[in-house]
C-alpha positions as CSV (number, residue, x, y, z in Angstrom):
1,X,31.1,47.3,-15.7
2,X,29.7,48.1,-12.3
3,X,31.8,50.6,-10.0
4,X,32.7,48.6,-7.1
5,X,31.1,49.5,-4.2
6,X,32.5,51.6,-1.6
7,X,32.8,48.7,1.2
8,X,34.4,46.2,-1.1
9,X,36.5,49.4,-2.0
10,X,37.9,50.1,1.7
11,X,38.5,46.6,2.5
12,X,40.7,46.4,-0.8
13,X,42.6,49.2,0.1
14,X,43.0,48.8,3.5
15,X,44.6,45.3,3.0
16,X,46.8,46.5,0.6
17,X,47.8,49.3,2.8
18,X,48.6,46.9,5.7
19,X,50.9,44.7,3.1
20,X,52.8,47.9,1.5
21,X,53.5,48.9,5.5
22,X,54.9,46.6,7.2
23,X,51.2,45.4,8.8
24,X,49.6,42.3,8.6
25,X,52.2,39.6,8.1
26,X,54.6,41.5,6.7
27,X,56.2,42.1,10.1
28,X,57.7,38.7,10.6
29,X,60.1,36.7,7.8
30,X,59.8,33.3,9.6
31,X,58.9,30.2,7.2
32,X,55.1,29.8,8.9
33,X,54.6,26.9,11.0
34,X,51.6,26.8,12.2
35,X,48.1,24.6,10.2
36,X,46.0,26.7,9.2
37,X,42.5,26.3,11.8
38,X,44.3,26.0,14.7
39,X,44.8,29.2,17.2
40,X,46.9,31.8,15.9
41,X,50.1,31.8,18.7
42,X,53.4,33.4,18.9
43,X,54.8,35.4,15.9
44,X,51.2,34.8,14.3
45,X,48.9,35.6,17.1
46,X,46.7,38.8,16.9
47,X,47.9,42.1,18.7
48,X,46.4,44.8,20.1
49,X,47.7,48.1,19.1
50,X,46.3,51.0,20.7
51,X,47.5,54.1,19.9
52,X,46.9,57.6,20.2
53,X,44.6,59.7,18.8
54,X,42.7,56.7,20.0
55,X,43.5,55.7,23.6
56,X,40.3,55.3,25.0
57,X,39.5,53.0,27.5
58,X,36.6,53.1,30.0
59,X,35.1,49.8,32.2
60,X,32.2,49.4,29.8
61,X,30.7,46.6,32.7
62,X,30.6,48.9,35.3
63,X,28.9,51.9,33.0
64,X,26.3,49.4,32.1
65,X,26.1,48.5,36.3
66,X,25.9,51.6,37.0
67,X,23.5,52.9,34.9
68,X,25.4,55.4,33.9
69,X,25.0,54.5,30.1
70,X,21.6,55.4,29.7
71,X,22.0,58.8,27.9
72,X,19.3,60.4,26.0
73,X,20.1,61.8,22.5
74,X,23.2,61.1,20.5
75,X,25.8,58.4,22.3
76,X,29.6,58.4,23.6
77,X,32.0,57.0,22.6
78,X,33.2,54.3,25.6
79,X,36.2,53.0,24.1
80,X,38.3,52.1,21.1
81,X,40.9,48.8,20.1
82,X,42.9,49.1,17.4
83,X,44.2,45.6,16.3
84,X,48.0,44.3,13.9
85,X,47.0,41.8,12.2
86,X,44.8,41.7,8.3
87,X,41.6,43.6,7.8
88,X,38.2,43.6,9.3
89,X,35.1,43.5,7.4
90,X,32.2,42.2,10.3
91,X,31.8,42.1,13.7
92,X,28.9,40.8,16.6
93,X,28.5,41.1,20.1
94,X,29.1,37.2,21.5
95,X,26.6,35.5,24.3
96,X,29.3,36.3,27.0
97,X,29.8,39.9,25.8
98,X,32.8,39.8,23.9
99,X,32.6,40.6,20.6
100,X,33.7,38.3,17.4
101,X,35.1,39.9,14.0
102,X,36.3,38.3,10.6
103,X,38.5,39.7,7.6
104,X,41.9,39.0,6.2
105,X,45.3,37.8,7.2
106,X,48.5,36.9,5.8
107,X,50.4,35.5,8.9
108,X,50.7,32.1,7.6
109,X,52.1,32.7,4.2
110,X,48.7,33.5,1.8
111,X,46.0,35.5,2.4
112,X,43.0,33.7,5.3
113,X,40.1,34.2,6.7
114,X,40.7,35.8,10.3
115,X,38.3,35.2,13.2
116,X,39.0,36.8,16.2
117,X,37.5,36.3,19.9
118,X,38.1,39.1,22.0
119,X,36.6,39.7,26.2
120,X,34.0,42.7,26.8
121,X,37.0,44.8,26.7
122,X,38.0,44.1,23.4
123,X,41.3,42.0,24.5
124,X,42.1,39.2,22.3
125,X,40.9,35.5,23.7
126,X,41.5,33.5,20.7
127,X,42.2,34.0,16.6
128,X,41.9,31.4,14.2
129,X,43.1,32.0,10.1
130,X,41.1,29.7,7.9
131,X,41.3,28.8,4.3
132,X,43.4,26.9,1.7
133,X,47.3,27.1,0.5
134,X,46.1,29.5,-1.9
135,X,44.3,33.3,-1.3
136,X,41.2,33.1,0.8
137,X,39.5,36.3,2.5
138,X,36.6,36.8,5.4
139,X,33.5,38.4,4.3
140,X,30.6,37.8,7.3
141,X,30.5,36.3,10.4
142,X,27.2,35.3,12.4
143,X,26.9,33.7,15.4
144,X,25.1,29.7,15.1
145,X,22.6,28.6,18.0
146,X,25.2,26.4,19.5
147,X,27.7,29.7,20.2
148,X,29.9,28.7,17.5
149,X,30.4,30.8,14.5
150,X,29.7,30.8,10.3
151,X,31.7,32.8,8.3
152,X,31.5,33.8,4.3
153,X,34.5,34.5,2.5
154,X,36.2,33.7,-0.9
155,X,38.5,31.3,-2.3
156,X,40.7,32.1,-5.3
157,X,42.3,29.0,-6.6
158,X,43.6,28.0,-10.5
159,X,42.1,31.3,-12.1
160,X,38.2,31.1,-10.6
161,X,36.8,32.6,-7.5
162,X,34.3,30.7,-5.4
163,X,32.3,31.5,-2.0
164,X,34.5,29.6,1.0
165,X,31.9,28.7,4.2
166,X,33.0,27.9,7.8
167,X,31.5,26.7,10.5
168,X,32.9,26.1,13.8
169,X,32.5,25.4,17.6
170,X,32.3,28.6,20.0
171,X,36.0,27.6,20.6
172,X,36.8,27.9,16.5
173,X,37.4,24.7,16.1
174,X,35.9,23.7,12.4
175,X,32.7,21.9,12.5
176,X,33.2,21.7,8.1
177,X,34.3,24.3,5.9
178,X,34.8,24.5,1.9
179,X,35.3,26.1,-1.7
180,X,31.1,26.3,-3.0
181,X,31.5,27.7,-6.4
182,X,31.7,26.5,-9.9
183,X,33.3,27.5,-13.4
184,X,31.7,31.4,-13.0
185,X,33.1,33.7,-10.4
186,X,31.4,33.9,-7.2
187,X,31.9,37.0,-5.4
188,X,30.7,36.8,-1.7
189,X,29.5,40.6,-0.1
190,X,27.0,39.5,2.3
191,X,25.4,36.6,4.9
192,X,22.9,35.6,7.4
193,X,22.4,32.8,9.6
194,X,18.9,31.0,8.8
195,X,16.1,30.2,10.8
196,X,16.7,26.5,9.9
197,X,20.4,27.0,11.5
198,X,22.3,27.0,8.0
199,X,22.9,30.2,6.3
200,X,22.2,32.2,3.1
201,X,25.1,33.7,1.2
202,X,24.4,36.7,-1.7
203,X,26.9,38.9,-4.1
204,X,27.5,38.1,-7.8
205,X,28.7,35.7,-10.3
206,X,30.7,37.2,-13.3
207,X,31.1,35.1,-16.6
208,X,34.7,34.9,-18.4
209,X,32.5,37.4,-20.7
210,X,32.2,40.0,-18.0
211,X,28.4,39.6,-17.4
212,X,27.5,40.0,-13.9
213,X,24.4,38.4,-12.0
214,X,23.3,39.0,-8.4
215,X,23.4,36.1,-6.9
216,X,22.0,34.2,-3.5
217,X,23.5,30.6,-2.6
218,X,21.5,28.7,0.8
219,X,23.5,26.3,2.7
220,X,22.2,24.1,5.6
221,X,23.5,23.7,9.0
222,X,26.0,20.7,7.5
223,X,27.2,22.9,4.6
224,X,24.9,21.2,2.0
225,X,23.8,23.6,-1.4
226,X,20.3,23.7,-1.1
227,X,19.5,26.5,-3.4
228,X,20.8,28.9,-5.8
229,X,19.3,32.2,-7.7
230,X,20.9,34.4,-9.9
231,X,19.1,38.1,-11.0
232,X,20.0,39.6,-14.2
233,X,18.5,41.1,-17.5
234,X,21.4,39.5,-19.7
235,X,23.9,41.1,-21.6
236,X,21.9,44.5,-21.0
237,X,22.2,44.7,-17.6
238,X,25.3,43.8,-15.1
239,X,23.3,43.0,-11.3
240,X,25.0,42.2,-7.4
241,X,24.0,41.7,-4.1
242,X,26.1,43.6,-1.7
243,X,23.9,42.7,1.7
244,X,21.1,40.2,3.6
245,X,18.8,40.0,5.9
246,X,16.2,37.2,7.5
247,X,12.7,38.8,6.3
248,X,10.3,38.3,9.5
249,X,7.6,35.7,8.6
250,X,10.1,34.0,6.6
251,X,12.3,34.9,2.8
252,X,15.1,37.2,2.7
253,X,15.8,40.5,1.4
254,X,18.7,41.1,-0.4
255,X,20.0,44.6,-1.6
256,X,22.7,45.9,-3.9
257,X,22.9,47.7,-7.2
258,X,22.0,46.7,-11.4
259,X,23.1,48.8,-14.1
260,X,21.5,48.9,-17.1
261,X,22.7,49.4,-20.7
262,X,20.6,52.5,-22.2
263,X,22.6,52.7,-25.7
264,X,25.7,51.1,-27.0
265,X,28.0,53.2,-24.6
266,X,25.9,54.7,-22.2
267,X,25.2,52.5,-18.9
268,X,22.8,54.0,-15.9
269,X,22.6,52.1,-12.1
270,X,20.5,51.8,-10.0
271,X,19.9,50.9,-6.2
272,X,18.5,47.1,-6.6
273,X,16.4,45.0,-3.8
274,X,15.4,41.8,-4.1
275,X,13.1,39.4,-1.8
276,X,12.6,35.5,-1.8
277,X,10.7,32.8,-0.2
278,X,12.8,30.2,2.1
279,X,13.0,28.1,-1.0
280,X,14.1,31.2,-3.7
281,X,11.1,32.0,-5.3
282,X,11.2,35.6,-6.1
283,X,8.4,37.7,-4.2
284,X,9.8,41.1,-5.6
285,X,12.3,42.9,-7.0
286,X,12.5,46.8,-7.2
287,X,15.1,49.6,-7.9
288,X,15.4,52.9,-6.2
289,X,17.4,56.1,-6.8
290,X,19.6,56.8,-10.1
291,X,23.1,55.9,-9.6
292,X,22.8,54.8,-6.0
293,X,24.2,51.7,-4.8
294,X,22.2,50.1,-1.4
295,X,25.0,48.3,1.0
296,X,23.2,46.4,3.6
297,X,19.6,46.1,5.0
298,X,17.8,45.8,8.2
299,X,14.7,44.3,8.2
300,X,11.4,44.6,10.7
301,X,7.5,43.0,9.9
302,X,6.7,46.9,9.1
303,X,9.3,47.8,6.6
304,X,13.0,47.1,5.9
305,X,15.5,49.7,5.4
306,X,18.5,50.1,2.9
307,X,22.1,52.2,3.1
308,X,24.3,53.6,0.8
309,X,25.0,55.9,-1.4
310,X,24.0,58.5,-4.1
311,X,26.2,59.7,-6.8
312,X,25.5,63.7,-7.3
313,X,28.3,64.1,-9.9
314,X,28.7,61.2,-12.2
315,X,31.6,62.8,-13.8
316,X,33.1,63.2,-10.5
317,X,32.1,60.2,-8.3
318,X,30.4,63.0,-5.4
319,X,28.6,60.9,-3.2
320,X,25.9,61.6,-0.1
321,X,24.1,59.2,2.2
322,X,21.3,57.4,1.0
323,X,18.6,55.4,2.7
324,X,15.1,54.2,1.1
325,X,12.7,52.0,3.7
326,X,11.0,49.5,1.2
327,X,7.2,47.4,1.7
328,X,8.2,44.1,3.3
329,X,5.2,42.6,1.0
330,X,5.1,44.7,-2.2
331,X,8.7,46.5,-2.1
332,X,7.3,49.6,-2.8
333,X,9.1,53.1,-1.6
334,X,7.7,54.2,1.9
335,X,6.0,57.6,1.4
336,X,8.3,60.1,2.3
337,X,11.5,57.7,1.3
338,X,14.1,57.4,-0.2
339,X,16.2,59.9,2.0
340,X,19.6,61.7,0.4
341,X,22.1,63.3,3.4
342,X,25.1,65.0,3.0
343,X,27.7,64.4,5.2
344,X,29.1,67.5,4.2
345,X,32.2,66.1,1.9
346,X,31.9,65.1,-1.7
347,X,32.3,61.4,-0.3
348,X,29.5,60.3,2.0
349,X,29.1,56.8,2.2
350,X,26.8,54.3,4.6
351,X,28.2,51.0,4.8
352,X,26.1,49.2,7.6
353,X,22.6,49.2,9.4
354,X,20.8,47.9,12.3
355,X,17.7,47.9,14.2
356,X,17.8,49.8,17.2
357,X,16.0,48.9,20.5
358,X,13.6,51.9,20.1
359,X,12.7,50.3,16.6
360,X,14.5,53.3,15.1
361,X,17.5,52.5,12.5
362,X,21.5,53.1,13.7
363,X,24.0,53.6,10.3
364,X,27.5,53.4,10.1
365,X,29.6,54.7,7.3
366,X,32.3,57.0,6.6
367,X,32.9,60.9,4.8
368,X,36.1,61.5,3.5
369,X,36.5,65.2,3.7
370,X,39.6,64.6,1.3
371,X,41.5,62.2,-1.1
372,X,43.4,60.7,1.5
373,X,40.9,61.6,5.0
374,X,38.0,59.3,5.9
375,X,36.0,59.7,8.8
376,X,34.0,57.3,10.7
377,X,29.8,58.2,10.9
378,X,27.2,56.8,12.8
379,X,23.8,58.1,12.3
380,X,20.3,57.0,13.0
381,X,17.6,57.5,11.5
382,X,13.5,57.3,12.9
383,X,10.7,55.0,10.6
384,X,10.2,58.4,8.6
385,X,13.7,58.9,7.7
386,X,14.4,61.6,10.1
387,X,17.9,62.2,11.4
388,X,17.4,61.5,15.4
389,X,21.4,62.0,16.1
390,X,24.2,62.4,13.8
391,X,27.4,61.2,15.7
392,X,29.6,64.3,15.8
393,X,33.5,64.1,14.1
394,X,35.5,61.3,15.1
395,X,38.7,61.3,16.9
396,X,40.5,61.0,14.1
397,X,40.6,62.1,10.0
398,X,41.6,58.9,8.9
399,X,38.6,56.6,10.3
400,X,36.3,54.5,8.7
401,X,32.9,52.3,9.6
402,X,32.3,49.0,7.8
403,X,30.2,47.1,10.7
404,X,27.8,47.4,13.1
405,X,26.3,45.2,16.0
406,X,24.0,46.3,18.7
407,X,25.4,45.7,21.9
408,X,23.2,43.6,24.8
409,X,23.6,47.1,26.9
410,X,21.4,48.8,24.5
411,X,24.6,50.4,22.4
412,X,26.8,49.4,19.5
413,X,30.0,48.7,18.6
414,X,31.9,49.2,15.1
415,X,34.6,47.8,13.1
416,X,36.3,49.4,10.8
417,X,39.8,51.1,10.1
418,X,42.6,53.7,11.1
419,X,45.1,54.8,9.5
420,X,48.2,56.3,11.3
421,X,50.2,59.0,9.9
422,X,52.7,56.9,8.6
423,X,50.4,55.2,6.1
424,X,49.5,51.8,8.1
425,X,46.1,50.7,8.2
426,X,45.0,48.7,11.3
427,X,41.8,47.4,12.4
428,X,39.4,49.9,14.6
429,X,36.5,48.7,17.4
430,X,34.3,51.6,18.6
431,X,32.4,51.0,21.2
432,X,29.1,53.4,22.2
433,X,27.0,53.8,24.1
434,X,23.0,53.6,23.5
């Protein structure tokens, strides 16, 4: 069976770090009151933490005002929030410039999706836990047209796992949410707003068997199906989809990992990228690097460019960097690409990637220079796969990036997780500058 990858890793630990303790829910023993997509308040509201080694807080409005944010080479780090409450797996700047993240929560009794509002300052406006009486989790969240918000997460109800969409107003009230899904398990790792103003939702189905496909699922803006695709060779080959993006002239590109059965007990992956019309028609599909696995994808009319990681030592699970920049129209490997980095641990893992004003690439991911350190990364990379900047040791050991945004000052700002030295795992913005 596939490895799991290293993002749907850290959010599984993290959350179980948070219940074991005393974070996310466990810190109250009240009987919940409140319904479930309605604002978090009182004992269930959302907290900001800050702590040190992280205390940093700087006007980030008056450095863009001033001007004083337009540094040349590698950027600064502005400020940092560290959140209570559940686990973060995806954040965006918001049209006012706050910022907008979704994970996990327990605060009402069973695991929800969180969305959280915060102020360009990373305060907290507003938090909403969505879902049903049984375990739900936040996957994605985009922003709509109408500055409301979709999210993708996953629904685990009487033994099956399904995809769970919401969309809702830019106050969180629902606009319609639901359970998609049907007797496979649907695994949700990635999503993307659509032109057309719905959305399109990829990861993997699993049979009761054990089979896995890669699969893509396209919603409208009213939450109607209006397409599915799964990619697999069969019993020979387990696929998934761990990240999308909106291919310019229209299709999407979809990237993840396949492994493929060699002999009757030898198994060898792959990186794996896929791309489809607006109505699923498959346009390509490629694979790229032995035992890598690609995590997300940015995507520009030139090229699009795919993260992750590369196994070194199979035997071991050593890991670098990895990053291959693919034909938007054939999918072939860019001369010159794929790139391997070390990140000078035997874990290096990129987790996230974005376009950067410049046209250039900005990565986020984490090294864990032991068992039990991680340490946040953000890197970017030039159209020939050329380390421009190589953001230099975090704050802290025990950091870790999941998601990047650009920011409308020409920066970014990451979510991720900390770890304090007593074991509790709380949620981590970064803000930096360009």
């Amino acid at each position: 069976m596939l490895r799991p990858s290293w993002k749907t890793f850290m959010l599984t630990t993290s959350l179980a770090a948070q219940l074991a303790c005393g974070g996310a829910g466990s810190d109250s023993t009240e009987t919940p009151e409140q319904t479930k997509g309605t604002a978090l308040a009182g004992p269930h509201a959302v907290r900001r933490i800050d702590a040190a080694p992280l205390l940093k807080h700087v006007d980030v409005t008056a450095l863009v005002a001033s001007g004083v944010h337009a540094f040349v080479g590698e950027p600064t780090l502005q400020a940092n929030a560290l959140y209570s409450e559940g686990s973060a797996s995806s954040i965006i700047q918001t049209s006012d410039g706050g910022y907008a993240f979704t994970g996990t929560t327990n605060v009402l009794g069973d695991n929800d999706i969180l969305l959280v509002k915060t102020d360009a300052f990373m305060n907290v406006q507003w938090a909403y836990a969505y879902g049903t009486t049984t375990d739900d989790s936040g996957v994605e969240v985009r922003a709509t047209s109408d500055g409301g918000f979709m999210l993708a997460g996953q629904n685990y109800q009487n033994n099956n796992f399904d995809y769970f969409v919401v969309r809702t107003d830019p106050t969180g009230a629902i606009y319609w949410q639901g359970p998609f899904g049907s007797t496979l398990q649907e695994y949700p790792r990635g999503m993307e707003v659509t032109p057309d103003g719905g959305c399109i939702i990829v990861g993997k189905t699993q049979s009761n068997l054990g089979y896995q496909n890669a699969h893509m699922m396209k919603f409208s803006a009213t939450g109607s199906v209006q397409w599915e695709r799964s990619f697999s060779s069969g019993a020979d080959g387990t696929y998934e989809f761990n990240g999308v993006a909106n291919a310019p002239g229209g299709g999407y590109v979809a990237v993840g990992s396949r492994q493929v059965k060699v002999s009757s007990t030898t198994w060898e992956s792959y990186g794996y990228a896929a791309k489809v019309s607006s109505t699923g028609s498959t346009l390509f599909q490629i694979s790229s690097g032995r035992f890598a696995d690609l995590e997300a994808v940015a995507a520009t009319s030139t090229g699009y460019v795919a993260v992750g990681y590369i196994y070194t030592n199979t035997s071991t699970f050593d890991a670098d960097f990895y990053a291959v920049r693919l034909n938007p129209t054939t999918g072939a490997v860019t001369t010159g690409w794929p790139r391997t980095f070390s990140g000078g641990t035997r874990g290096d893992y990129l987790s996230d990637v974005q376009v950067a004003t410049d046209g250039n690439y900005v990565i986020t991911g984490s090294i864990t220079p032991s068992d039990t350190q991680r340490n946040m990364r953000l890197m970017k990379l030039n159209t020939s796969g050329t380390v421009l900047w190589n953001y230099p040791p975090y704050p802290s050991d025990n950091t870790y990036g999941l998601s990047l945004a650009r920011t409308s000052d020409g920066g970014y700002i990451v979510s991720g997780g900390y770890t304090n030295p007593s074991n509790t795992t709380y949620l981590l913005l970064s803000k930096f500058s360009p």
